[in-house]
Every structure is written in C-alpha cells, then in structure tokens.
C-alpha positions, 0 to 999 in steps of 0.5 A: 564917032559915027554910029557911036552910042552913049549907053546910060543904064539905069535899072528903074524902068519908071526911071527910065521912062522919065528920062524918056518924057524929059528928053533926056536921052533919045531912046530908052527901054520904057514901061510898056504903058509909057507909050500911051503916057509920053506925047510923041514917041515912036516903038522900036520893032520887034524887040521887047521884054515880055512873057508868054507864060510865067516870067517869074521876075514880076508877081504879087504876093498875098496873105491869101490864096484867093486874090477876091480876098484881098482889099489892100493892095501895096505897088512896087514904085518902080513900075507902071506897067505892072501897077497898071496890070494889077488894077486892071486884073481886079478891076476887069477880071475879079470885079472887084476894088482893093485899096492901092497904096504905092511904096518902095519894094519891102516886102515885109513892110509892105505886108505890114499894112497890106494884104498883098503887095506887087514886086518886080525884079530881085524882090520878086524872085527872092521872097523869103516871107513864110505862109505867103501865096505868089501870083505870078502876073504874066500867067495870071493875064495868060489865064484870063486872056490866053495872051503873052504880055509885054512889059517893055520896049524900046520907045525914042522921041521923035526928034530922034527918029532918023538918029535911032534908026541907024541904031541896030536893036534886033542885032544887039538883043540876038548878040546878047543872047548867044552870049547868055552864058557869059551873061549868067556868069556876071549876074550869078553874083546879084540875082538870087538864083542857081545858074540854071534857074537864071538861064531858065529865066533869061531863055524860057520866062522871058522873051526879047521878041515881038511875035504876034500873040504878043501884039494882041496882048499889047493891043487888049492891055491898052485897051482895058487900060483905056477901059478903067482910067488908067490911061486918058487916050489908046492911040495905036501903036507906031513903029519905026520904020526902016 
C-alpha cells in the first residue's frame, strides 16, 4: 500500500540503533550519540526526545551526595547516549575518573559492587532502594551548560532518504500529543506513576521538539564527546530536507 509504514517497536534504544547501523530497518529513533557512530545516516528535523530541565526517566543513583566521591561507576546496557553523558560529567565537569563497568539495569546489583549506578526509563523512575542520593542527568547538564539535552531523534539511512521523506514525523509527534490522555491511560498499568506524574512527565519533563537551545546542547554534547574519546570524529549534523 502506498505511504504504508511497517512499524517495528523495540523499547531498547541501543536496540535500536543497531538495527539501525545493520540496515535492518530505514529509520528508526536512535540514541543521539548514534549518529556520530553510524556511517551514512541523515537526522529527521524538528522532532526528538529531550529535556529542557529534569527528565526524570534518566539519573544516576549514589551512595553519596557528592558525585566527586564516587569511584565506581555501573551503566545501564541499554543506552549510549547517557553512558556517553555520565563520562563526560565526570570527566569534563568533576575532573575526575570513576571505574565503568557497564550491566544490565538492577539497580540493588548494581549498587553491589558500585557507588552509583545509571538508569534509564521505569528503573529510573521506580527507585525503591533506602539512603540513595538521585541526579537527575538532564539538570545536572542544565547545570554545568545552561542547555536542554537531547537524548534521541529519528535518524534513517541514506539509501532511504527519499522513501522517509514522505514519512510525516512532525504530524505523527503533535497527533500523539493531543491524544496524551489516551496515552496516559494505556500506560498507567507499566510505568510506575500516578497519572498525573505520567502527564507531567509525557508534557513537562520531556520535550518532542527540536528548538534552538536544544541544538546548542546537541552541538556542546558532541563536541565534549569528541573532546574525551568517546566518539572518533564530530561530523556536523544533516537533516532531511524537504
């Protein structure tokens, strides 16, 4: 069927960007640091998953109230950017250099052997463990850099371009968002939040639009990422045009 689109969900975004890089799908919602990663990709416009102060759904959890304290560090598998950003807010900002070890998302096993541990999505929003300190990583940046993050856009291979371009992205983020409370309802029974925390957090914590703060924040992100080897080149971002 024309304009059909064949919709594979997977909620993993380093998940997603592997399919990605394969050529396994044309387009897909990729960790942010996945476009420095993957060779030939192009940035769908004006559409992204970011913050502009606390996004809640991405922290880091510590024995201490003091992140200079910490010299172990445990990283959530399933996301590149934000082990990228942890790095980056120790290396660049604390001056200083924990241990990583990188683990599936437990955070009582993780605490286990760490002093504090990153976690994204439902972990990150359902911390039941005692006597732990939470960093919310979206205002911890917003702290040192007076920027919004972002954490994913739309990325599609560019054999692919002319087909995605047909793809209406921005249509599809604003008719989600004026069903929000339909959404809220189907996701009352997996995220651990009263509805009105999960509006917050779906309208307020998270923002699903590319504005120019944002691209500043993408632009510093890449380049102190370039700056502490955690990606080998900073090419500039291209979008696709209409």
């Amino acid at each position: 069927m024309q304009g059909a689109v064949d919709l594979v969900t997977d909620t993993a975004p380093a998940r997603c960007g592997d399919l990605l890089a394969r050529g396994e799908v044309e387009a897909a919602l990729v960790p942010i640091i996945e476009y420095q990663r993957i060779p030939g990709v192009q940035v769908v416009p004006g559409v992204c998953v970011g913050s502009h102060s606390a996004v809640r759904s991405v922290v880091l959890i510590s024995k201490y109230d003091e992140l200079k304290l910490v010299s172990r560090v445990g990283l959530d598998s399933s996301s590149r950017t934000s082990q990228a950003l942890v790095k980056i807010i120790f290396r660049e900002f604390l001056n200083c250099e924990p241990q990583w070890e990188t683990t599936s998302p437990d955070a009582h096993d993780m605490l286990k052997d760490n002093d504090a541990a990153l976690l994204i999505g439902d972990p990150a929003m359902n911390i039941t463990l005692p006597d732990v300190h939470v960093f919310d990583l979206a205002s911890v940046w917003r702290r040192f850099t007076n920027t919004g993050f972002v954490f994913a856009m739309w990325m599609a291979r560019e054999g692919a371009i002319e087909v995605v371009r047909e793809v209406d992205f921005a249509g599809a983020r604003d008719e989600g968002l004026e069903q929000v409370e339909q959404i809220i309802s189907e996701c009352e029974t997996d995220m651990p939040l009263p509805r009105g925390e999960i509006r917050k957090y779906l309208t307020e914590n998270i923002t699903f639009h590319v504005d120019d703060e944002l691209k500043k924040g993408m632009k510093l992100y890449f380049e102190l990422a370039r700056k502490h080897g955690l990606i080998e080149n900073n090419k500039p971002l291209q979008f696709i045009t209409s």
